[in-house]
VMD Tcl script that builds the backbone (N, CA, C; Angstrom):
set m [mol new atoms 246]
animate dup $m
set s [atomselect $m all]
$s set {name element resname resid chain x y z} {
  {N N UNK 1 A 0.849 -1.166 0.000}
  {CA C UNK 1 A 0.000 0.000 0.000}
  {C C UNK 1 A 0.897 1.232 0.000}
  {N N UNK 2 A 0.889 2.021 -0.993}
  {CA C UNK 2 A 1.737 3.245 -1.149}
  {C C UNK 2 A 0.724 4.267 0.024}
  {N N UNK 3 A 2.107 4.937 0.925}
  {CA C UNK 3 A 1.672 5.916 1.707}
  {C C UNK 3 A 1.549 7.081 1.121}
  {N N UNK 4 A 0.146 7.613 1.589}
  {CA C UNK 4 A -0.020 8.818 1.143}
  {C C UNK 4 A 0.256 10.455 1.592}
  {N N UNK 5 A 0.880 11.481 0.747}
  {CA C UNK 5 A 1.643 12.523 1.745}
  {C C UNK 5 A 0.625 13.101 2.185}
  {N N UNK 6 A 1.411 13.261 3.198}
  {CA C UNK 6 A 0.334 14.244 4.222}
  {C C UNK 6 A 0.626 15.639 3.746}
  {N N UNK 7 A -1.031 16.250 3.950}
  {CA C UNK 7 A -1.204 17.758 3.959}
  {C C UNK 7 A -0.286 18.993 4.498}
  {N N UNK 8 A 0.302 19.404 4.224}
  {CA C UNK 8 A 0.835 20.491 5.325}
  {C C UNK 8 A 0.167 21.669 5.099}
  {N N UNK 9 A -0.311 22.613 6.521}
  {CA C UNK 9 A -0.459 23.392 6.685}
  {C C UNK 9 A 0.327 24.450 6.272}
  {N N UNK 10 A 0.191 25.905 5.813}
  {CA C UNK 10 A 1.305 27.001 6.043}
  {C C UNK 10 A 0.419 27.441 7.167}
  {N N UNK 11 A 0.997 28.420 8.151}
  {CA C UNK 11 A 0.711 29.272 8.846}
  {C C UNK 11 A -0.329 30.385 8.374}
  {N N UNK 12 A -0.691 30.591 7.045}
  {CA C UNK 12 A -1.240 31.682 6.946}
  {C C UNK 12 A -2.977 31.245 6.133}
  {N N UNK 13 A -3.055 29.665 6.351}
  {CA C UNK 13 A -4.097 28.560 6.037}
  {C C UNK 13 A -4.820 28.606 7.198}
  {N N UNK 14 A -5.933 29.328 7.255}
  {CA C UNK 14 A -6.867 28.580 8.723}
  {C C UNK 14 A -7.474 27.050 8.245}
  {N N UNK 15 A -7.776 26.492 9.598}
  {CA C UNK 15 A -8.119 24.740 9.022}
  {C C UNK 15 A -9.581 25.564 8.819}
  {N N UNK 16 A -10.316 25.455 7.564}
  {CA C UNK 16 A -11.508 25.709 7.389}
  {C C UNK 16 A -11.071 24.797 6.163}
  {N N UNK 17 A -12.610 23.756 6.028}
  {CA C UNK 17 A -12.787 22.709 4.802}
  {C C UNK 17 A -12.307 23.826 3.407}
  {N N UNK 18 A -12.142 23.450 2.386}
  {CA C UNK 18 A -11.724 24.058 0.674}
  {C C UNK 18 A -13.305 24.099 0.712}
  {N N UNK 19 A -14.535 23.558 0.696}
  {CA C UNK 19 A -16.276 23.830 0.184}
  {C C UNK 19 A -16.444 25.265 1.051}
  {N N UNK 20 A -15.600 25.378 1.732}
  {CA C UNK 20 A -16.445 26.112 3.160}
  {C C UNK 20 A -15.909 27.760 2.640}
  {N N UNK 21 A -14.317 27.344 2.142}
  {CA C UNK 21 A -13.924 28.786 1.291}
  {C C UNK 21 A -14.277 29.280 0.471}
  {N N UNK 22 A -14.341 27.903 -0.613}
  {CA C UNK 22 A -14.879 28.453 -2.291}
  {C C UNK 22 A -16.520 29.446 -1.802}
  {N N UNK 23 A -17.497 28.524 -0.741}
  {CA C UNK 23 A -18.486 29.341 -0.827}
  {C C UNK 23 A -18.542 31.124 -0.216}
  {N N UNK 24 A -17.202 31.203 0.260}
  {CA C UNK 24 A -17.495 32.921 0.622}
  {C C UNK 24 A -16.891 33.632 -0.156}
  {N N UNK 25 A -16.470 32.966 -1.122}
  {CA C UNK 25 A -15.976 33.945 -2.203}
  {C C UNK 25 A -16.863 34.078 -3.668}
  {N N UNK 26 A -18.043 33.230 -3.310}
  {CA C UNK 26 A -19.103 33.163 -4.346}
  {C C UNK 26 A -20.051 34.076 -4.193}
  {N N UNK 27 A -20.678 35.229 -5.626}
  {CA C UNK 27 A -21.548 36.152 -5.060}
  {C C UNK 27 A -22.720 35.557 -5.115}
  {N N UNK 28 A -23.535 35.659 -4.609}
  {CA C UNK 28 A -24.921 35.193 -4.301}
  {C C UNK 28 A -26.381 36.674 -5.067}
  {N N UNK 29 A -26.807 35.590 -5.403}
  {CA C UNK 29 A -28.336 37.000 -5.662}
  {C C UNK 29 A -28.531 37.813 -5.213}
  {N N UNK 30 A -28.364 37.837 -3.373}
  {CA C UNK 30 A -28.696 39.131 -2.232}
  {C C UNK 30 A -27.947 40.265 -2.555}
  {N N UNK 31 A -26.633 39.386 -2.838}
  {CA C UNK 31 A -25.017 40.674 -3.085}
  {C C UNK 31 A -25.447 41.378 -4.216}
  {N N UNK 32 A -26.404 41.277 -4.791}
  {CA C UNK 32 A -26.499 41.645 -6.133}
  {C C UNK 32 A -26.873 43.196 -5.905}
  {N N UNK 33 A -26.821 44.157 -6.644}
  {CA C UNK 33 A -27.677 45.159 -5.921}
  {C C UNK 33 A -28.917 45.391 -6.898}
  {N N UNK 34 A -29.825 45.655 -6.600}
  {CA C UNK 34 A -31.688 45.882 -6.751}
  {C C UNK 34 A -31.574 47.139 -7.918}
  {N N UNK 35 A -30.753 47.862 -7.716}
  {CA C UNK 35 A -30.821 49.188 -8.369}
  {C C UNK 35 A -31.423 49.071 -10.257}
  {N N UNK 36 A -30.438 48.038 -10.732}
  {CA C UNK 36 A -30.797 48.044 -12.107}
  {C C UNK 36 A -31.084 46.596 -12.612}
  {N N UNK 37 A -32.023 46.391 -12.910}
  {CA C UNK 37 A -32.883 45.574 -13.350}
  {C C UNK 37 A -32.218 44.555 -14.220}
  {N N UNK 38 A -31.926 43.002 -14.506}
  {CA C UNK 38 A -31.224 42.596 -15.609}
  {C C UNK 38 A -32.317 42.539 -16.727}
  {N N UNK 39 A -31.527 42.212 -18.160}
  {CA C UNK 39 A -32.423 41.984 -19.304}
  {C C UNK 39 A -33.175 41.623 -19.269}
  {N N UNK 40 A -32.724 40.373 -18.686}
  {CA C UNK 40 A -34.169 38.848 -18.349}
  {C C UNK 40 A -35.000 39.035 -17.824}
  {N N UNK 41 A -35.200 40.569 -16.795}
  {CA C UNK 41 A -36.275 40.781 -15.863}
  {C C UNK 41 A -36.891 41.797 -17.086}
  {N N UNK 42 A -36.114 42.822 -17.448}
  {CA C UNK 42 A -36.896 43.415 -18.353}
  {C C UNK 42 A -37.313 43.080 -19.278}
  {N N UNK 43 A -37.073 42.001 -20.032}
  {CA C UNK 43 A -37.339 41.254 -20.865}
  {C C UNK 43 A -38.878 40.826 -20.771}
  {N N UNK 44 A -38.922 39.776 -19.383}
  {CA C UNK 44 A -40.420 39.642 -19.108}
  {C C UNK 44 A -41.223 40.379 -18.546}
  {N N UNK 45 A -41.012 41.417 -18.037}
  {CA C UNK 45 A -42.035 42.604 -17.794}
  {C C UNK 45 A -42.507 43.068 -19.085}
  {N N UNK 46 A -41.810 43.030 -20.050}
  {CA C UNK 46 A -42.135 43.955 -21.189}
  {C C UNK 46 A -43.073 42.983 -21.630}
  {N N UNK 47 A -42.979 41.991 -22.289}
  {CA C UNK 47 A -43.672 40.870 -22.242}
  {C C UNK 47 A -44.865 40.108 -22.076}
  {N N UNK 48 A -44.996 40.669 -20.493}
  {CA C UNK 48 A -46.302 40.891 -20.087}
  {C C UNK 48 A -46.846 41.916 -20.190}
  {N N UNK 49 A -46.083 43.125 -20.114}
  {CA C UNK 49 A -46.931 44.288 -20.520}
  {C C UNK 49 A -47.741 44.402 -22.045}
  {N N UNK 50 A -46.750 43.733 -22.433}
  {CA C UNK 50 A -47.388 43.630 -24.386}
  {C C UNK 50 A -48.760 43.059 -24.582}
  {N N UNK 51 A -48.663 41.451 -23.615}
  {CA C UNK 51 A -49.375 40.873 -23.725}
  {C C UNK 51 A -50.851 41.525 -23.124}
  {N N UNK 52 A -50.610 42.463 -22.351}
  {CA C UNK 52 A -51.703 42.945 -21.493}
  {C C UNK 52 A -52.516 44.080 -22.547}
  {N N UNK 53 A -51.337 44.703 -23.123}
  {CA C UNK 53 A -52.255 45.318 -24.589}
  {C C UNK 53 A -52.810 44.850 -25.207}
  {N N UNK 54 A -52.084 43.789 -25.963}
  {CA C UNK 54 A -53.339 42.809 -26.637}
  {C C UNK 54 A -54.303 42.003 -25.968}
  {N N UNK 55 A -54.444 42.114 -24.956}
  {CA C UNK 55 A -55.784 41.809 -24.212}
  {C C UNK 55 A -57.026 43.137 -24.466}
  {N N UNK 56 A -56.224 44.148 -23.824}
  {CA C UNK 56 A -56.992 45.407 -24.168}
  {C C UNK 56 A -57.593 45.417 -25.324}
  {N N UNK 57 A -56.925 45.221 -26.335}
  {CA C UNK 57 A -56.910 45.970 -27.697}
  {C C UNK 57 A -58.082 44.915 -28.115}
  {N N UNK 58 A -58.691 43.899 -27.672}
  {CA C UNK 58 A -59.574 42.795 -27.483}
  {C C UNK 58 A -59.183 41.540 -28.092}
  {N N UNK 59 A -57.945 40.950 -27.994}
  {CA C UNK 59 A -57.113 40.048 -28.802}
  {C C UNK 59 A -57.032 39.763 -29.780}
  {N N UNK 60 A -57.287 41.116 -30.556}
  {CA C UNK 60 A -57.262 41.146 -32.351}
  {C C UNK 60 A -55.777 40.780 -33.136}
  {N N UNK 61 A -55.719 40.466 -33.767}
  {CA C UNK 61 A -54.697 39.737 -34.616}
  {C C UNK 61 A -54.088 41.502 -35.128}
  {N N UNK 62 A -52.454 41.717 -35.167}
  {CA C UNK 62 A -52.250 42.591 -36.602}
  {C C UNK 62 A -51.408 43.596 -35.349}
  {N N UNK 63 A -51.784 43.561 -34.363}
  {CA C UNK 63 A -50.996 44.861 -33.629}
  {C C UNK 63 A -49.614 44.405 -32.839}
  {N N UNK 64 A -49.175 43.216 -32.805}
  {CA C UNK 64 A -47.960 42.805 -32.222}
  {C C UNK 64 A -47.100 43.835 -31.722}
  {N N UNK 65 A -46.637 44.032 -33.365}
  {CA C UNK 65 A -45.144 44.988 -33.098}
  {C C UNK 65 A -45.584 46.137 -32.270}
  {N N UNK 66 A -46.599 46.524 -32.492}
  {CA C UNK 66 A -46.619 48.050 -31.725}
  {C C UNK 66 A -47.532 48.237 -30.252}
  {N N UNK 67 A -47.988 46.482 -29.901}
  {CA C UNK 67 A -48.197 46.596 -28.478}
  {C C UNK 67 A -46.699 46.329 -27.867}
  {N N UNK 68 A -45.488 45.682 -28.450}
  {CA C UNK 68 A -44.455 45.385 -28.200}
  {C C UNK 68 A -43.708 46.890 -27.540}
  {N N UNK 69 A -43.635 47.820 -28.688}
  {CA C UNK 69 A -43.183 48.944 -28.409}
  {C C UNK 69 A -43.773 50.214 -27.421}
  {N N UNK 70 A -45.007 49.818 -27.543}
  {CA C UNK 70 A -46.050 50.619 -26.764}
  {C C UNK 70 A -45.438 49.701 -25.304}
  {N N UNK 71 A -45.453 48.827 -24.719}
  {CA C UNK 71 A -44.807 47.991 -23.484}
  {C C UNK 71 A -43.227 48.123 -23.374}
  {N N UNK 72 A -43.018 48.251 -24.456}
  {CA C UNK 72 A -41.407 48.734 -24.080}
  {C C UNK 72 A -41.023 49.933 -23.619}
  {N N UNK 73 A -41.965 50.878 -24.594}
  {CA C UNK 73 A -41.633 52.524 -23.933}
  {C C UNK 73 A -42.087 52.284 -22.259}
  {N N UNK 74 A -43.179 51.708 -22.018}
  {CA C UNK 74 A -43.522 52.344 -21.072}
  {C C UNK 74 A -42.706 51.652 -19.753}
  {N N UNK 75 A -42.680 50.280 -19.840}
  {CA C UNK 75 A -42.117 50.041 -18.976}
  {C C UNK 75 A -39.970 50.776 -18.595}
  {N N UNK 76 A -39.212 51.355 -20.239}
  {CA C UNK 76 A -38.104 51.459 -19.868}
  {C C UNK 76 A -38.527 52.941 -19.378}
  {N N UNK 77 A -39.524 53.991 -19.766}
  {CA C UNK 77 A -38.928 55.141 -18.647}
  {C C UNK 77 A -39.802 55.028 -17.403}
  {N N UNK 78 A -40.614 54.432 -17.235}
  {CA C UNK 78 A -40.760 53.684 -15.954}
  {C C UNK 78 A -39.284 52.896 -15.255}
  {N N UNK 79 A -38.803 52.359 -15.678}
  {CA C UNK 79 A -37.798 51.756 -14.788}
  {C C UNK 79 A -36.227 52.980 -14.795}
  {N N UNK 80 A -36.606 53.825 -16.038}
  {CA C UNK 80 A -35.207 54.615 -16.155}
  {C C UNK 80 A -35.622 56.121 -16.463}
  {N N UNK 81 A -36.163 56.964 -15.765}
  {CA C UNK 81 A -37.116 57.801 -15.702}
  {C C UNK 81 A -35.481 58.715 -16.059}
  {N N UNK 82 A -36.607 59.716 -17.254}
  {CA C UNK 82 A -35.317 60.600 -18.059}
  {C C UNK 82 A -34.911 61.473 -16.417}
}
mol reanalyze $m
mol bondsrecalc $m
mol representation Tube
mol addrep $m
């Protein structure tokens, strides 16, 4: 049975497990900050906002693009007010 080397410590290693480090150096969602919105969120707000026009509009066929844009304006200076 080949012996296996042992670990050495340096002095400047606290004994804390390698899982226990990697995770405090990982950012997490909370760290994130709230301030600006990612794509993916604006993405589906807009989305639903579109979709909520063409509900309005009484789910007529032909207005896509411009409930699209009509939900886009409103929701980006809503979220990014000039």
């Amino acid at each position: 049975m080949k012996a296996q080397p042992s670990k050495q410590r340096t002095k400047n290693t606290p004994d804390i497990p390698k899982r226990t480090r990697v995770k405090e150096h990982l950012p997490t969602a909370t760290a994130l900050p709230d301030e600006h919105p990612t794509f993916d969120d604006l993405h589906a707000r807009i989305t639903v906002r579109a979709y909520y026009l063409y509900v309005e509009r009484g789910r007529r066929d032909g207005g896509a693009e411009q409930d699209w844009l009509d939900a886009e304006r409103e929701i980006l200076n809503h979220t990014f007010p000039l």
